[in-house]
C-alpha positions as CSV (number, residue, x, y, z in Angstrom):
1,X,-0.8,30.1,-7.8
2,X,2.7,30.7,-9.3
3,X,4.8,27.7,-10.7
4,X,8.0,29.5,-8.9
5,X,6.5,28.8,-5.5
6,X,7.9,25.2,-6.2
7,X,11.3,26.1,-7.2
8,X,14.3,25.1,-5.3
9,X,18.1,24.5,-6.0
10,X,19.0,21.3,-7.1
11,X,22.7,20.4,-7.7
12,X,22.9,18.3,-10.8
13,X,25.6,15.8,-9.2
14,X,22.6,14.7,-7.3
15,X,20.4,13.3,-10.2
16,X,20.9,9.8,-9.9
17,X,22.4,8.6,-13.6
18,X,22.5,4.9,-12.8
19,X,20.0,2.6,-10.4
20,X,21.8,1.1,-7.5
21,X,22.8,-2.4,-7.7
22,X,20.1,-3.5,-5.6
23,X,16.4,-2.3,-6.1
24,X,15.6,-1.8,-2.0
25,X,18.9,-0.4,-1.3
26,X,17.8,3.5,-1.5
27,X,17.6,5.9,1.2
28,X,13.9,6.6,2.5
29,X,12.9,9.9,4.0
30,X,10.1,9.8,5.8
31,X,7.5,13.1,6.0
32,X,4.9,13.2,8.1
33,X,2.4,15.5,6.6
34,X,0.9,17.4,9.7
35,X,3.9,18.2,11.2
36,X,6.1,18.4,8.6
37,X,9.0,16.1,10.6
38,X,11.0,14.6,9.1
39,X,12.9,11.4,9.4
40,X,16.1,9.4,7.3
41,X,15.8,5.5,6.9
42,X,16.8,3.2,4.3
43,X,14.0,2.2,1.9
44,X,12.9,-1.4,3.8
45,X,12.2,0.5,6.8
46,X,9.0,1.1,5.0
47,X,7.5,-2.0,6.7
48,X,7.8,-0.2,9.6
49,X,5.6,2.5,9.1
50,X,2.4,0.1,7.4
51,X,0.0,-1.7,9.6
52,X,-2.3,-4.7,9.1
53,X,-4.9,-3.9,7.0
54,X,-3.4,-1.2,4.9
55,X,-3.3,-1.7,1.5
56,X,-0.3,-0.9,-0.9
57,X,-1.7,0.1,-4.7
58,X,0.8,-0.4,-7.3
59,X,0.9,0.5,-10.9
60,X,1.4,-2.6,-13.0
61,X,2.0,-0.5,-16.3
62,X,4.5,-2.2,-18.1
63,X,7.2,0.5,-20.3
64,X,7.8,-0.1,-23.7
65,X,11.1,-0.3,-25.3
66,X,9.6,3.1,-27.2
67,X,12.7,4.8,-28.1
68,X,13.7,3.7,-31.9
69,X,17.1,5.4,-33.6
70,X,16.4,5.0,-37.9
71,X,16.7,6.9,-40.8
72,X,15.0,9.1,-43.5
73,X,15.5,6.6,-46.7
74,X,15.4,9.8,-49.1
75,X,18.2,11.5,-47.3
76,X,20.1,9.2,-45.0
77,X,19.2,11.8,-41.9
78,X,19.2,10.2,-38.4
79,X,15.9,10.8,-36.6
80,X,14.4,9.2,-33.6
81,X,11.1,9.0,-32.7
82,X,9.7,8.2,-28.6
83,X,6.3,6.3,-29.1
84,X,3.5,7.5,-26.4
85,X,0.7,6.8,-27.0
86,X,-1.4,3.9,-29.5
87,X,-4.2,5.3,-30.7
88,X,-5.5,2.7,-32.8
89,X,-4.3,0.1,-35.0
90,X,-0.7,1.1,-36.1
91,X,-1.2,4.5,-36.0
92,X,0.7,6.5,-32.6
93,X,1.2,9.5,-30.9
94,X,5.3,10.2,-30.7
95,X,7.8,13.0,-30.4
96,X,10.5,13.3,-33.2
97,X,13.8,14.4,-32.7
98,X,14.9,16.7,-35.1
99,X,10.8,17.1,-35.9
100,X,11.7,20.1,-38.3
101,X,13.0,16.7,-40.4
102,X,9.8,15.1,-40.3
103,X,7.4,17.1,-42.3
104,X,3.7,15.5,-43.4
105,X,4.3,12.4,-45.5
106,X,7.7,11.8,-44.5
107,X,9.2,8.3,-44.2
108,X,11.1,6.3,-42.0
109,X,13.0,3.4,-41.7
110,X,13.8,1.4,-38.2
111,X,16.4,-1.9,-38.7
112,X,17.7,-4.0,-41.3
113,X,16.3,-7.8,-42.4
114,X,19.8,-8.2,-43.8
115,X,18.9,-7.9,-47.5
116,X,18.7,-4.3,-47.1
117,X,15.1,-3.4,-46.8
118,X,13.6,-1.9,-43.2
119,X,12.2,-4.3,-40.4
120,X,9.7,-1.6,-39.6
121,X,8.6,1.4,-41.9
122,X,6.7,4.8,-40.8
123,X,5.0,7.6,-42.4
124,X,4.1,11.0,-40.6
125,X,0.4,11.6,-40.6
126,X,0.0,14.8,-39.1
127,X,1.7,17.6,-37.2
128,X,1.7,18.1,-33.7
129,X,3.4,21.3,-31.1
130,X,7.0,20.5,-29.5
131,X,7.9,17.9,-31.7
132,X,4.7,15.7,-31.7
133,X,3.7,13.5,-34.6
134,X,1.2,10.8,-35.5
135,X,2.7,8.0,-37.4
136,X,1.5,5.0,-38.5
137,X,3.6,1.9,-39.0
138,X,3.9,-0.8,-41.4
139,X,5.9,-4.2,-40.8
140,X,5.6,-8.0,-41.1
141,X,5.2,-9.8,-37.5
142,X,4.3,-8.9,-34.3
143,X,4.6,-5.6,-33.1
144,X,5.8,-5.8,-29.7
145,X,8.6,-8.1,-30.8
146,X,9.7,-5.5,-33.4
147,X,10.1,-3.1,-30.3
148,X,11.8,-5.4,-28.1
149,X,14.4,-5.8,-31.2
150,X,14.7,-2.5,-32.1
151,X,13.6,0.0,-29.3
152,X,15.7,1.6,-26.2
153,X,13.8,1.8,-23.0
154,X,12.7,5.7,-23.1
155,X,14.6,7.3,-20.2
156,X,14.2,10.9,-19.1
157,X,16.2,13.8,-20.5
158,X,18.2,14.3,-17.6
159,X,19.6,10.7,-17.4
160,X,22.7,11.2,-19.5
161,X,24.2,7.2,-18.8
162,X,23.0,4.8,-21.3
163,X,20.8,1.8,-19.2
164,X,22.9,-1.9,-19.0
165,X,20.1,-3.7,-18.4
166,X,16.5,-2.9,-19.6
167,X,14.8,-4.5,-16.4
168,X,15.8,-1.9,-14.0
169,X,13.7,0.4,-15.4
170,X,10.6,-2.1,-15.1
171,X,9.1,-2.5,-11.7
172,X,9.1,-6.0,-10.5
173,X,5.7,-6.3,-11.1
174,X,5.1,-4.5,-14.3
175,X,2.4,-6.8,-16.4
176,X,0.2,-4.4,-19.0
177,X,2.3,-3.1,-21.3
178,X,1.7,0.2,-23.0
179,X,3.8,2.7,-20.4
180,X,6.2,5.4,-22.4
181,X,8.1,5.4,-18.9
182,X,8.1,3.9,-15.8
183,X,6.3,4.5,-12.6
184,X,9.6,5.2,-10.5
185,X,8.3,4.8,-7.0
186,X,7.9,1.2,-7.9
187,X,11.4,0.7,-9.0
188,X,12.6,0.0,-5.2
189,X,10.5,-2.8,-4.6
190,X,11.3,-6.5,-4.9
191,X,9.3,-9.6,-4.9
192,X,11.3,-10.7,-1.3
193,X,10.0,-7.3,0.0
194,X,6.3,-7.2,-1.2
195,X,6.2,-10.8,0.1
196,X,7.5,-9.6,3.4
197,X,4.7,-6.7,3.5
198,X,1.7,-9.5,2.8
199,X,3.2,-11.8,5.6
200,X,2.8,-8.5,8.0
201,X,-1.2,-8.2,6.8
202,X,-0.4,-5.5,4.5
203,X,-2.3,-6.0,1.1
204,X,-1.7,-4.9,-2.5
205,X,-3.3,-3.7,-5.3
206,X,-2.9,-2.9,-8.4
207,X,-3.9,-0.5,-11.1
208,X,-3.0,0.3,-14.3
209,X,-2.1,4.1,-15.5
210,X,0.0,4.5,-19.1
211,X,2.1,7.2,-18.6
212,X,2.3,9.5,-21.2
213,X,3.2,12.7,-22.9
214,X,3.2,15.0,-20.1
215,X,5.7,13.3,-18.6
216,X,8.5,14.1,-21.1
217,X,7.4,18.1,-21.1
218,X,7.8,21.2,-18.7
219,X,5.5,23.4,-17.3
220,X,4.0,25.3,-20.0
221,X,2.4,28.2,-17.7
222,X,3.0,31.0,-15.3
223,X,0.0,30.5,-13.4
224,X,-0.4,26.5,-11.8
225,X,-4.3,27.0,-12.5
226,X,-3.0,27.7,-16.7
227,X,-1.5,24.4,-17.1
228,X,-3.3,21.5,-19.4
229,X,-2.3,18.2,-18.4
230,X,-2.3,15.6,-21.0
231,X,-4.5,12.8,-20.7
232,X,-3.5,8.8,-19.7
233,X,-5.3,6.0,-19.7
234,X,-6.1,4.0,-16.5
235,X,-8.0,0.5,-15.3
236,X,-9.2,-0.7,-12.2
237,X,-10.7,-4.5,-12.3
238,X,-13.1,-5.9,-10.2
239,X,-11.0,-7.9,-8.0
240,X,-8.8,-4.3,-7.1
241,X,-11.6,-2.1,-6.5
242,X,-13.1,-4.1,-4.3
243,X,-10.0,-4.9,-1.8
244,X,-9.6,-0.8,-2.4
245,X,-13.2,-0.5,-0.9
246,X,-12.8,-2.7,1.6
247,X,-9.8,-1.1,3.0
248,X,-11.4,1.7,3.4
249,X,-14.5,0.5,5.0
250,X,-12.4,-1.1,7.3
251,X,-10.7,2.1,8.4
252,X,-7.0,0.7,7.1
253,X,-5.2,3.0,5.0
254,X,-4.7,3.0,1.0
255,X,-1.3,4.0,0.6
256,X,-0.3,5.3,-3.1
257,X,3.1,3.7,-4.7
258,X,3.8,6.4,-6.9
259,X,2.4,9.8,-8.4
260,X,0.4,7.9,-11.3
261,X,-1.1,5.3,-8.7
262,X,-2.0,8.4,-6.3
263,X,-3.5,10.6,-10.0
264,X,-5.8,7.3,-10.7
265,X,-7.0,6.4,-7.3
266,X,-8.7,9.9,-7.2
267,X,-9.3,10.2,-10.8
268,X,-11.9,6.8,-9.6
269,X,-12.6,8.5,-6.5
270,X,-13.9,11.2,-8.6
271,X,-15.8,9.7,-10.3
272,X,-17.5,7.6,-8.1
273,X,-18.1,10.5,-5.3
274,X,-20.0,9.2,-2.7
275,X,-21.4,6.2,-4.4
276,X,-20.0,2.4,-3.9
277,X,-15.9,2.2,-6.1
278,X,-16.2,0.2,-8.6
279,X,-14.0,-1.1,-11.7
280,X,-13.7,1.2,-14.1
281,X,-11.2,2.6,-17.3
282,X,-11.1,5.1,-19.0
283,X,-8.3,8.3,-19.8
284,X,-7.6,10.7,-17.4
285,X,-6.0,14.2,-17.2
286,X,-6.0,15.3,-13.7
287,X,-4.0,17.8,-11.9
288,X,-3.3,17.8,-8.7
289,X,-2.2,20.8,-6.7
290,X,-2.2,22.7,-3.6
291,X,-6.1,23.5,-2.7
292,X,-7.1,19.6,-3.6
293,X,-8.8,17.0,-1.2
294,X,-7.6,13.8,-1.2
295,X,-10.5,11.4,-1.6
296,X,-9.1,7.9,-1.6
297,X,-5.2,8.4,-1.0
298,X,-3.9,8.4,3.1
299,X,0.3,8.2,2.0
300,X,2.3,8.0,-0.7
301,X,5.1,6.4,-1.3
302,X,7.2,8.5,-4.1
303,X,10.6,9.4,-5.4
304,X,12.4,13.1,-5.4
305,X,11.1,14.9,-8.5
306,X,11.7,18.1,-10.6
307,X,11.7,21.5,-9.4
308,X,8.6,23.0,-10.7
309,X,6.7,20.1,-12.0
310,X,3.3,18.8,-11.5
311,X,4.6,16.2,-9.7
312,X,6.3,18.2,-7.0
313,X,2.4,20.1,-6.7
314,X,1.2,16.7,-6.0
315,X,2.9,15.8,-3.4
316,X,2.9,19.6,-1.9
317,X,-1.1,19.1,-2.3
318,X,-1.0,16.1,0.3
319,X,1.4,17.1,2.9
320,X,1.6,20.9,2.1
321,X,4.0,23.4,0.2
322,X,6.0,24.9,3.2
323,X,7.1,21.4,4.6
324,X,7.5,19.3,1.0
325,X,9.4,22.4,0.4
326,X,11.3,22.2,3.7
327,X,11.5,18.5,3.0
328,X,13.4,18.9,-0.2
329,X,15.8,21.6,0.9
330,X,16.9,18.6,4.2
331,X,17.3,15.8,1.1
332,X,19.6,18.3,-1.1
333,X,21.3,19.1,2.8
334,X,21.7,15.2,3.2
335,X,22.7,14.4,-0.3
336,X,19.6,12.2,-1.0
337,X,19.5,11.1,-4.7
338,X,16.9,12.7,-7.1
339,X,14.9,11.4,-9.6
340,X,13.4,8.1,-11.6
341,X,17.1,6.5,-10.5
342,X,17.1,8.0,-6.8
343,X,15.9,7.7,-3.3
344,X,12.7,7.7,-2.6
345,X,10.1,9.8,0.4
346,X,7.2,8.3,2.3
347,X,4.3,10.6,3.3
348,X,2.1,9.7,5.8
């Protein structure tokens, strides 16, 4: 299957630069994924389409502050390096911008404790593609402190306006922290709305996904069966796999918030098959395209995303390439905006 089969034309002036004053303000287009109709509401018209006994599942990944701006002590360059991923103690997964500047064994230096020595230190431990590095970090304190001190919330490449306030790219109900960006689809929600969707029998979940290095990178291949996802971890507790189950066993609908809720409810569903859900972790690098069976997800609620990305495959797999496709020409038509900042699309 060709990645250019999930191309389209997308004028930049409609990548969203800035989030809207208020979270549930966004437009909403709604897709129904049989017929490929399509309808144009404003994002709390959601409750509308969800019935008692559905359940919403949310991500609860929390984003770090994983962007850090320092310097090479031996030469004074500027580098940055985007943490994404911990992989144990204080060593991490992160790209490096320039990486050509950050050979094996090179140092860095992140803030200042006014007498002239670093808050936080780093050595490169190995050599990755595209930039990649492992580092591991040295510093007196906690950690995540450190980061909220010294980090920038890690937005996409094609958000070019610097971020006023941090919170907007957290979700209301972001908890477990560990995300290198945020899961979008969640950004529209507010705690008066998912109050308003309990009071109307709807339920919510949560689960937990990191997200990680594929996020920040293109497609790599000609050929959609070529690509290599990278690999996220994921939880599901007790409590959340069991209101999941009984959803289902009750014949209401799980409805996905987000692309990395929708990749870890069937990553679970896959592993489970036909036996009894159950809580469960783990890392996961699943791929969903056109071809695929959804197992666990009914809808999705999700924002517009890239042209060729796995992302835009996802959603094509659940409601079909010819009307997603269809679906995204009508949103550039009706000046819907894109991206983590933009409006959002509920498939049902």
């Amino acid at each position: 299957m060709n990645v250019d089969w999930f191309d389209f034309e997308l004028p930049e002036q409609l990548i969203a630069q800035t989030p809207l004053a208020e979270r549930s303000a966004s437009r909403l287009m709604v897709l129904n994924r049989e017929s490929g109709e399509v309808g144009h509401r404003k994002f709390t018209d959601l409750a509308a389409y969800l019935q008692p006994g559905d359940t919403l599942v949310l991500n609860d990944t929390k984003v770090l502050p994983a962007r850090l701006m320092g310097v090479k002590p031996d030469t004074g360059a500027r580098i940055e390096l985007l943490l994404l991923k911990q992989l144990e103690g204080n060593r991490w997964e992160t790209l490096a911008k320039p990486a050509k500047r950050l050979k094996l064994g090179a140092k860095m230096a992140f803030g200042d404790r006014g007498d002239g020595t670093p808050l936080l230190e780093a050595i490169v431990e190995a050599e990755g593609d595209m930039g990649a590095r492992i580092v591991s970090f040295q510093y007196e304190g906690i950690f995540t402190e450190l980061l909220d001190q010294l980090g920038e919330m890690p937005l996409p490449p094609y958000i070019h306006e610097r971020l006023e306030d941090k919170d907007r790219y957290q979700t209301v109900y972001a908890k477990q922290q560990g995300s290198a960006a945020a899961p979008t689809a969640g950004l529209h929600f507010t705690e008066d709305f998912l109050q308003q969707l309990q009071h109307k029998g709807i339920k919510i979940a949560y689960i937990t996904l990191h997200v990680g290095l594929g996020t920040f990178r293109p497609m790599s291949a000609d050929q959609i069966e070529d690509h290599v996802m990278h690999s996220e971890y994921f939880e599901l507790d007790d409590a959340n796999a069991r209101l999941i189950r009984e959803t289902k066993q009750n014949g209401g609908r799980i409805i996905a918030v987000g692309t990395t809720s929708a990749r870890t409810l069937e990553t679970v569903a896959g592993r489970f098959g036909d036996g009894e859900l159950a809580a469960c972790s783990g890392w996961t690098d699943i791929f969903i395209y056109p071809g695929y069976e959804f197992k666990l997800v009914d809808a999705l609620v999700t924002n517009f995303h890239l042209p060729k990305s796995t992302l835009v495959m996802l959603v094509s797999a659940l409601a079909g390439r010819d009307h997603v496709m269809q679906a995204y020409a009508e949103a550039v038509r009706q000046e819907y905006r894109f991206f983590s900042f933009g409006d959002a699309m509920f498939i049902y």
